[in-house]
C-alpha positions in Angstrom: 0.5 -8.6 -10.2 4.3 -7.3 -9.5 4.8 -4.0 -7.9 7.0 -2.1 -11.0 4.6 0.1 -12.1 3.5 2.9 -10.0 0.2 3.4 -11.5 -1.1 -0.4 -10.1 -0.3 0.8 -6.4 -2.3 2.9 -4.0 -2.7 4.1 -0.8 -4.8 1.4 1.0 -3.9 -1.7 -1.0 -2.4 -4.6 0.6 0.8 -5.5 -0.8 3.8 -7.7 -0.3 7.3 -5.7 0.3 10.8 -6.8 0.6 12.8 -4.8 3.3 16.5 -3.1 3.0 17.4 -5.8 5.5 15.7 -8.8 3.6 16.7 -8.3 0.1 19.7 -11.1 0.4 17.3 -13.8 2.1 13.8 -12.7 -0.1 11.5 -12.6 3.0 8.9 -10.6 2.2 6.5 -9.0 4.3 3.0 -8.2 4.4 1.0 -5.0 5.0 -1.3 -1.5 3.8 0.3 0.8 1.5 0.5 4.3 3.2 2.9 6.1 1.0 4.5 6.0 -2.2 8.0 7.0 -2.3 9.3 6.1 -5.7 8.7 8.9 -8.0 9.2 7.2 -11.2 6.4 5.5 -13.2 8.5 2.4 -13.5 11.3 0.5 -11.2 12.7 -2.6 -12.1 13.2 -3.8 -8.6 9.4 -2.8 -7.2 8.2 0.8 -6.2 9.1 1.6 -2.6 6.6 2.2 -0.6 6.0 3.3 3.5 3.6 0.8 5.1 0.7 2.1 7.5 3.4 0.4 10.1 6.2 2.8 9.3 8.0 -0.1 7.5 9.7 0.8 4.2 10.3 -1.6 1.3 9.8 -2.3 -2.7 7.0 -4.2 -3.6 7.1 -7.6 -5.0 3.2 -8.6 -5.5 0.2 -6.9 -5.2 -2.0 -8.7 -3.2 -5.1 -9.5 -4.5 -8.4 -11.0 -2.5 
């Protein structure tokens, strides 16, 4: 599942984010959803979210077990 619809991502799923820093090479990393910052319901390039790490990114797949 891609992450450009706020309503599929909560607080407490894992996800996979790219970082400001990554977006040129695509690395993407792993980790919990803490926050969600992006207000709108949709975002093109993935809702942007705060990790329980303190790392901020948009995410590009929904992780699912």
């Amino acid at each position: 599942m891609n992450g450009q619809n706020r309503k599929d991502i909560k607080p407490g799923l894992e996800v996979d984010i790219v970082l400001k820093k990554d977006q040129r090479s695509g690395k993407r990393t792993r980790g919990i959803v803490k926050d969600i910052l992006t207000n709108s319901s949709f975002h093109p390039h993935g809702i942007k979210v705060r990790l329980k790490d303190g790392q901020v990114g948009r995410v590009q797949e929904i992780v699912t077990k």
